[in-house]
C-alpha positions as a printed Julia matrix, in Angstrom:
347×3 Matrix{Float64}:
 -44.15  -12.61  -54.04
 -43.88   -9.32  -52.95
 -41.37   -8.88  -50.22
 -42.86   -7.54  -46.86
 -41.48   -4.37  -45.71
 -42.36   -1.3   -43.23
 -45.12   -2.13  -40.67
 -45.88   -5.12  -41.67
 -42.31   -6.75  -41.57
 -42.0    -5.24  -38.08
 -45.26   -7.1   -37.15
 -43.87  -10.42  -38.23
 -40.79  -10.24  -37.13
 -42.23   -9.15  -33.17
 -43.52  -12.55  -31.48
 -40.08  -14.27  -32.88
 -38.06  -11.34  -31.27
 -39.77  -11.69  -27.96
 -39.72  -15.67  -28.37
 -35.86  -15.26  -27.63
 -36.1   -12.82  -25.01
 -38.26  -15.55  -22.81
 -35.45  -15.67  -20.38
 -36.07  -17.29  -17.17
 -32.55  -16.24  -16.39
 -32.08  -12.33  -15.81
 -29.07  -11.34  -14.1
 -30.12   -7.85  -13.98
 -33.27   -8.64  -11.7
 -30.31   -8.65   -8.45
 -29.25   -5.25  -10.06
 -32.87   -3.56  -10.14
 -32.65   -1.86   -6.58
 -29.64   -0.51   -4.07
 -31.23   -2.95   -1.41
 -30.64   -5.81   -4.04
 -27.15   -4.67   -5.2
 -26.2    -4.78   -1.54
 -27.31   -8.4    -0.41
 -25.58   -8.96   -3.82
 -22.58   -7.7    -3.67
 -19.64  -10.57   -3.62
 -16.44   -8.27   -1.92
 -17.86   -5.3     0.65
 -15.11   -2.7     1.42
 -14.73   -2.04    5.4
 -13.11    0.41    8.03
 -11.42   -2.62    8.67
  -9.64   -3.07    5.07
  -7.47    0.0     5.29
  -4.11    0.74    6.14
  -2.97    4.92    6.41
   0.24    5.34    5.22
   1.68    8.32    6.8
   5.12   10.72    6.53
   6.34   12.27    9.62
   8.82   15.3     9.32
  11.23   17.64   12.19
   9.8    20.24   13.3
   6.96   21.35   15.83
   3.19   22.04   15.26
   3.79   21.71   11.38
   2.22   20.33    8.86
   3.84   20.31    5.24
   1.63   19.84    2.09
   3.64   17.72   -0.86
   2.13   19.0    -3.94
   2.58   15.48   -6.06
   0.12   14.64   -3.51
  -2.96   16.52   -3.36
  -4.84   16.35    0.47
  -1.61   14.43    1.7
   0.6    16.22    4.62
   3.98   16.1     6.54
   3.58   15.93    9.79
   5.69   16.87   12.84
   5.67   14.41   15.57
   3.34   16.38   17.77
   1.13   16.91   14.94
   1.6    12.91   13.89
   0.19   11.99   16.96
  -2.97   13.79   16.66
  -3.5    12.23   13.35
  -3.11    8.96   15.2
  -5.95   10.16   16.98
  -7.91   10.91   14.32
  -7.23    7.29   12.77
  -8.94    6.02   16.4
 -11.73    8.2    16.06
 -12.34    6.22   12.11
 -11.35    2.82   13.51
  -8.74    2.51   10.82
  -6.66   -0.37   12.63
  -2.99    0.84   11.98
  -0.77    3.6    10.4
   2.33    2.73    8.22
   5.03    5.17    9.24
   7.26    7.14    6.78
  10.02    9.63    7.32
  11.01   12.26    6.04
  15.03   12.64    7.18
  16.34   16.28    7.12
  19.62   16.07    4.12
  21.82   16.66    6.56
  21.64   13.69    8.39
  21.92   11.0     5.41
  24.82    9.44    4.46
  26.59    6.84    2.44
  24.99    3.92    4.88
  22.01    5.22    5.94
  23.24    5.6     9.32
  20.35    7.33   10.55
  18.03    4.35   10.32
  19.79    2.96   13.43
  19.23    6.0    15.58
  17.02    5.47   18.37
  16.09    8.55   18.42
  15.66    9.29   14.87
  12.35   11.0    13.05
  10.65    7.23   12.4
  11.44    6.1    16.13
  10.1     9.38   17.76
   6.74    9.14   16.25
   5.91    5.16   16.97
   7.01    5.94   20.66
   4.81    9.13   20.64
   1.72    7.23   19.21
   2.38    4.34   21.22
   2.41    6.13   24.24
  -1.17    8.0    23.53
  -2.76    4.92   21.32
  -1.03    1.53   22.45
  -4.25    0.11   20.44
  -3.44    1.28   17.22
  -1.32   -0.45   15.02
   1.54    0.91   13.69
   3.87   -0.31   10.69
   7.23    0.38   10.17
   9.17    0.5     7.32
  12.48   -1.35    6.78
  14.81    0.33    4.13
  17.54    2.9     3.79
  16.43    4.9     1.18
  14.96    7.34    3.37
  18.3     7.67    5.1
  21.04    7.32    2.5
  22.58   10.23    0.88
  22.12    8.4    -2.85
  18.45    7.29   -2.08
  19.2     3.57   -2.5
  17.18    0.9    -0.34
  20.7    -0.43    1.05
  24.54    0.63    0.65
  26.4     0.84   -2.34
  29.55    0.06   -3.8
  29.99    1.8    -7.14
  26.76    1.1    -8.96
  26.69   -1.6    -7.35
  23.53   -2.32   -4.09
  25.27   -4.64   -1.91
  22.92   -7.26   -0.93
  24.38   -9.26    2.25
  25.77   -6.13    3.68
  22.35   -4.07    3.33
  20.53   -7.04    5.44
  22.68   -7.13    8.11
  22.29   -3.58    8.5
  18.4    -3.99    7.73
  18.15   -6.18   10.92
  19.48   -3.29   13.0
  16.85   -1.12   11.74
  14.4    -3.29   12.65
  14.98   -4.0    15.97
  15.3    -0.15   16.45
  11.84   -0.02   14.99
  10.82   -2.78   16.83
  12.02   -1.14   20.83
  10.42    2.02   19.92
   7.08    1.01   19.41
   6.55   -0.96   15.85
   4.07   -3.89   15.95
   4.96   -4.59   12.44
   8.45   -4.41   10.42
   7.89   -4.24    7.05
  11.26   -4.88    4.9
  10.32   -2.56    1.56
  13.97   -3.14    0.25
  13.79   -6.25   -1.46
  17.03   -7.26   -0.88
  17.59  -11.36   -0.86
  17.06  -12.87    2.55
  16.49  -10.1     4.33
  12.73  -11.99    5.88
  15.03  -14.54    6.87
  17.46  -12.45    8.64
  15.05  -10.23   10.4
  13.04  -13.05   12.19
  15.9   -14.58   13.47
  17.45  -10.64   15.01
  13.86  -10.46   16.22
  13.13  -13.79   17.7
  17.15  -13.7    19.69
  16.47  -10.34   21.14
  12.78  -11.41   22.76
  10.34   -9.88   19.89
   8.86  -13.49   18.74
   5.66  -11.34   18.54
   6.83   -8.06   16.08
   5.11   -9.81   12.97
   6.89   -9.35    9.12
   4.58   -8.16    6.37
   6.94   -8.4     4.03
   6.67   -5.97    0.88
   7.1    -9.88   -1.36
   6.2    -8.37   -4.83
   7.96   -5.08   -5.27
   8.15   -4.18   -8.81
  10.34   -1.11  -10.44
   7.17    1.23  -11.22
   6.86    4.72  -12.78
   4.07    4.75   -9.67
   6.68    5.54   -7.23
   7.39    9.39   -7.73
   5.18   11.33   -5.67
   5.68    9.25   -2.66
   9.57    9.88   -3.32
   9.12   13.4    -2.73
   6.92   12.87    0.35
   9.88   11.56    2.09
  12.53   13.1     0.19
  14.51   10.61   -2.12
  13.43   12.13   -5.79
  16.45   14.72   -5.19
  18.62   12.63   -3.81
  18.39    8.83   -5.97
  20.93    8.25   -8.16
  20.39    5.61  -11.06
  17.03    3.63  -10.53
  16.16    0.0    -8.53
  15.91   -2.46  -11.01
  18.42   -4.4    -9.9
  16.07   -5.59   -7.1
  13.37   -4.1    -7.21
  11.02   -6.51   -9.74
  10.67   -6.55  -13.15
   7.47   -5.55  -14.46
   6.71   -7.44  -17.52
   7.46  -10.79  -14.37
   4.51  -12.52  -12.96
   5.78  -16.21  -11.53
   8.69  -14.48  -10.17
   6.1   -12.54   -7.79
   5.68  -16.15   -6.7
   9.02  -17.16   -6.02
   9.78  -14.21   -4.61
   6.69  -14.52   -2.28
   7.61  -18.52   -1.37
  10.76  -17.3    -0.24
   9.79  -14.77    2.31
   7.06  -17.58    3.8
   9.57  -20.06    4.03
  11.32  -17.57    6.05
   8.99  -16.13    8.4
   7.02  -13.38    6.91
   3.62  -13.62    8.57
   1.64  -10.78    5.98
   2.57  -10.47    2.11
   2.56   -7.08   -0.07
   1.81   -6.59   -3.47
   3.16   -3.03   -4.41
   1.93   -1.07   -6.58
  -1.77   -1.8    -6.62
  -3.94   -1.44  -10.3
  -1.3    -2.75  -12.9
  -0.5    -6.27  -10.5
  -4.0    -6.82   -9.66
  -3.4   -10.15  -11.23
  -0.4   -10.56   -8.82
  -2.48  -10.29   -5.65
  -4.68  -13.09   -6.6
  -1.78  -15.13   -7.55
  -0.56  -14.63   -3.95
  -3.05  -14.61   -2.48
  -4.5   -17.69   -3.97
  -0.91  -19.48   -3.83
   0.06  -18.96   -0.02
  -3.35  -17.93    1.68
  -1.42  -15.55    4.26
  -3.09  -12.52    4.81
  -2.46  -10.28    1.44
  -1.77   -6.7     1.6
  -1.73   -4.36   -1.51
  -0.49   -1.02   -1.71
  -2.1     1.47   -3.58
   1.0     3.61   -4.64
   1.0     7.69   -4.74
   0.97    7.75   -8.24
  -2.27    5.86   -8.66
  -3.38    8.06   -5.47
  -2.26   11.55   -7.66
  -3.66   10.11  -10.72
  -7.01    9.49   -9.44
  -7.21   13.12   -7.41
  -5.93   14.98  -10.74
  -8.07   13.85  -12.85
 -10.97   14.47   -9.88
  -9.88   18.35   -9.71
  -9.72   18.37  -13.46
 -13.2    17.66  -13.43
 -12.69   14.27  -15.22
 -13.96   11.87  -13.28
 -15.8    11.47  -10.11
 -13.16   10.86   -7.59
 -14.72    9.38   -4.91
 -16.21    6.7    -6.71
 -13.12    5.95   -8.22
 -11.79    5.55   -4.74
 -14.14    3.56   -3.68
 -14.32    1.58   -7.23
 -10.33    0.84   -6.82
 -10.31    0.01   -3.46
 -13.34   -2.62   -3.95
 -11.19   -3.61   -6.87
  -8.92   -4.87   -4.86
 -10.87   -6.6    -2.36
 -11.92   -8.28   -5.39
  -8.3    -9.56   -6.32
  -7.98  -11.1    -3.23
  -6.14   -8.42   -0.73
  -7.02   -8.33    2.77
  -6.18   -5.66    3.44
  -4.78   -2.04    1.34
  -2.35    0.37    2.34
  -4.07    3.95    0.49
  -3.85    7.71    1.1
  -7.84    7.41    0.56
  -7.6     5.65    3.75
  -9.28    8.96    6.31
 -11.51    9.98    3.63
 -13.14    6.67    2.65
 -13.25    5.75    6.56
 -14.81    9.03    6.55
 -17.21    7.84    4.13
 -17.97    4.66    5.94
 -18.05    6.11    9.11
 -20.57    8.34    7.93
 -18.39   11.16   10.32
């Protein structure tokens, strides 16, 4: 027999082609329409996800751009404050608060960090004052005060651990009088959750809650965001002997365990896209509310390839940040924070 070929093999081989496309399962039916996507859609980004990392410098009426960082500024104090304002006017629900201490003024101990009146301690009392609503985050470690750029003091090449926390504390509770609802310890030195609850809780502040920063790794992310506050000139070696290991997933977990048996009320993932995995493990493992921070080098990775004309930049803003909503965070620390609240907002 003949074999059947051109028109005619197409016509035979048609009803048993659309015999297995009867499907009375099509997934794609809740994709047809926006409307459809919407009711849908399993994670929803909100206003009420984000957290705005900002870096305060001296100065008055200034505002310094940090070119690692594309759209991200310095601020003065008096200039901080009106970005505090701003934040209101989004209903972003706190700031995270980052200094940016003049050389000068670091040293061997970080000495700075348990000024009063220092940069960090200036601007929660200044937002306070205006915005007592607003949340505001502090962060715990010397690296923004030490002359070497470490996240405690050193002894050689050496991070001392017990002597770092006890200094740690002190910074806290400096944090904590001028104005910080939250102290979050960034250092990742051992015990340090432990040790700040208890400073807290003996001097009155039983309410100052710990997001503690549980899952830290040692990431090539870091580098912008170390010269928005000044530490790429000044770090000497690198922080892998506490900050985590990347290639380390169930020590995220131990890590994490630790810092709830101690008193952390909040947990951190840091960075953000290469742990996503890590967040859900947390997340999943302790059920405390989850925070991930999206790091400035996934922030200056997304907006250079944007001005290169790469990609589309504010969907992959929004795409990451759903991302990880997905993952399990509750909430994410981002530079995208006034621009997708922006977005949101619809201002």
């Amino acid at each position: 027999m003949a074999p059947i070929t051109g028109k005619a093999k197409v016509e035979r081989l048609r009803p048993a082609a659309a015999e297995r496309l009867d499907l009375a399962v099509r997934p794609r039916r809740n994709r047809k329409a926006e409307w459809s996507r919407r009711i849908a859609a399993e994670n929803v980004l909100t206003v009420d996800d984000l957290v705005w990392p900002v870096f305060v410098c001296d100065g008055e009426n200034k505002r310094e751009a940090i070119p690692s960082m594309p759209g991200v500024e310095r601020h003065s104090v008096d200039e901080i404050v009106r970005v505090a304002e701003y934040a209101v006017k989004l209903k972003i629900p706190a700031l995270a608060i980052f200094p940016n201490t003049r050389r000068e003024l670091r040293d061997e101990r970080g000495s700075e960090a348990l000024n009063p009146d220092n940069l960090a301690c200036r601007a929660l009392r200044a937002i306070k004052k205006e915005f007592p609503g607003l949340g505001l985050v502090a962060d715990v470690a010397l690296d923004p005060y030490t002359s070497h750029g470490h996240d405690g003091v050193i002894a050689g090449d050496r991070v001392l651990n017990d002597e770092s926390v006890a200094i740690l504390v002190d910074q806290a509770l400096v944090l904590t009088e001028a104005g910080a609802d939250v102290v979050a310890p960034s250092d990742m030195m051992d015990g340090r959750v432990g040790a700040i609850r208890k400073g807290l809780d003996e001097h009155g502040f039983v309410d100052t809650q710990i997001l503690s920063y549980a899952a830290k790794y040692a990431s090539a992310f870091y580098g912008p965001f170390r010269d928005a506050v000044g530490t790429n000139a000044t770090l000497t070696g690198d922080k892998r002997t506490y900050q985590m290991d990347y290639a380390n997933g169930d020590e995220a977990l131990r890590e994490a365990a630790l810092d709830v048996e101690q008193g952390a009320d909040m947990l951190m993932v840091k960075p953000g896209l290469p742990y996503l995995d890590i967040v859900w493990r947390v997340k999943e493992a302790f059920g405390l509310p989850t925070l991930v921070y999206q790091v400035s080098g996934e922030y200056a990775s997304i907006m250079a390839a944007a001005q290169n004309g790469w990609i589309d930049g504010d969907k992959a803003m929004i795409e990451t940040l759903t991302g990880f909503k997905r993952a399990g965070a509750d909430a994410i620390l981002t530079y995208f924070a006034p621009r997708v609240a922006e977005k949101l907002t619809k201002l």
